[in-house]
N, C-alpha and C positions, 0 to 999 in steps of 0.2 A: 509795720514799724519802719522807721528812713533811719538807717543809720548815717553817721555822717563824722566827721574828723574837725579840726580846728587847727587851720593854716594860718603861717604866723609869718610874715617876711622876714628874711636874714642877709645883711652881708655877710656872716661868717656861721652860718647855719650848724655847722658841730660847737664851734664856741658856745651859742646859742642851748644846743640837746643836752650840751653837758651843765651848764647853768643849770636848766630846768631839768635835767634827772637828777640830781643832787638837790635841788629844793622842793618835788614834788615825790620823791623816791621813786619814780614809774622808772622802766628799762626801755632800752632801745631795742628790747627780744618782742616779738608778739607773743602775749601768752597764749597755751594750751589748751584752754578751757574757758569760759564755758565752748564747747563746739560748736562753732558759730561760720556761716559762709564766709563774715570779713574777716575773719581772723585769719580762716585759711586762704584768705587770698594774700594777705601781708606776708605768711611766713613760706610759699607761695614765690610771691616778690623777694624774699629774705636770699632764695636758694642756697649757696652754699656756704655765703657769707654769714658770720658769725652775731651781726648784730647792723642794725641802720645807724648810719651817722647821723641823720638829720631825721630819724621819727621816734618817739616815746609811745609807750603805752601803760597804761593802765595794767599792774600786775595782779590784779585781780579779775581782769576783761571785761568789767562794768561798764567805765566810762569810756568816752572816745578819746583815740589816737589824739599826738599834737604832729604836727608835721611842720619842719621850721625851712621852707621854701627859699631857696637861693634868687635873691634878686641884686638888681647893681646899684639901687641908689641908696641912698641914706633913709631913714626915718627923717617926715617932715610932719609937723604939728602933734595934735594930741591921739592919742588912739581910740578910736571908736567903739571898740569892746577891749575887755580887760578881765581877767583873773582874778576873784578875790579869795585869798585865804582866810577860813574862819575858824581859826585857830580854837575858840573859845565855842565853837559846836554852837554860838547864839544860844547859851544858855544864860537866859536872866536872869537864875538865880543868883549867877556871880556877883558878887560886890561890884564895882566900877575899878576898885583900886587892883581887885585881881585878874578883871580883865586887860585892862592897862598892863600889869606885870606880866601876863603870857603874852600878848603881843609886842612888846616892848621886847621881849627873849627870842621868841622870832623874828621881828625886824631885825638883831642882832644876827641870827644866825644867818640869815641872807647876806646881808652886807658884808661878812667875811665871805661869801661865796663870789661877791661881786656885784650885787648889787648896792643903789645909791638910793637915800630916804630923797623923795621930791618935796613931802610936807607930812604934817600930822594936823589931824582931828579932832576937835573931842568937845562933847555937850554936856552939860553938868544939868538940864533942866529936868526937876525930879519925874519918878518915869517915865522918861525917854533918856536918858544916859547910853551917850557911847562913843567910841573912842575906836578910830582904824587911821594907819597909817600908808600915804601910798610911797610909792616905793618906782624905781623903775632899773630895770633888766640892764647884761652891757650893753645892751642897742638904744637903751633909750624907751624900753618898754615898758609904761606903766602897767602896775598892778598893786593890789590893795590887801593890807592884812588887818583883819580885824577879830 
């Protein structure tokens, strides 16, 4: 197995942790379990310090870390990979209208966190319907909720 983490450039890299720990719930703590060699090498790194400024993780220890990278210039163009929230589990049993209204409730909640809607989506052609909005970070980072 390759474990591996998902670096994300930042001018202001805690601005950034705190963004996405507040819209992904994950913590800046490495958790405990499962007992895992990266894990103990993060908290490891962590030493006596209470918590990372600039890394989240998964509080469940599934997924991989994000680690939001101190760089000096700006974001330029579109991003190459991107996050999507799937709010609605890709369950097609939903109506169209109630998927619409759970992502619509989430794009809302981001956006008071500080995120800005970039565009919305949506196809009305019968079985294939759907509907995600992207969205992008305060850096300018897009990501997608659907």
């Amino acid at each position: 197995m390759v474990f591996w983490q998902l670096t994300i450039d930042a001018n202001d890299p805690d601005r950034l942790t705190g963004f996405w720990e507040q819209a992904l719930g994950w913590s800046r703590v490495p958790p405990s379990s499962p007992d895992a060699t990266w894990w103990a090498h993060y908290r490891r790194r962590l030493g006596e310090e209470p918590a990372f400024d600039n890394r989240l993780f998964d509080p469940e220890g599934i997924l991989p870390p994000l680690w939001f990278q101190p760089v000096p210039e700006a974001k330029a163009g579109k991003n190459r990979l991107h996050l999507d929230f799937l709010v609605t589990g890709r369950d097609d049993a939903l109506s169209i209208s109630a998927r619409v209204d759970a992502v619509d409730a989430r794009v809302a909640e981001l956006v008071a966190l500080g995120a800005r809607v970039h565009h919305r989506e949506r196809g009305d052609d019968p079985g294939d319907e759907f509907y995600y909005v992207t969205l992008q970070d305060p850096e300018g980072n897009e990501f997608c909720v659907t």
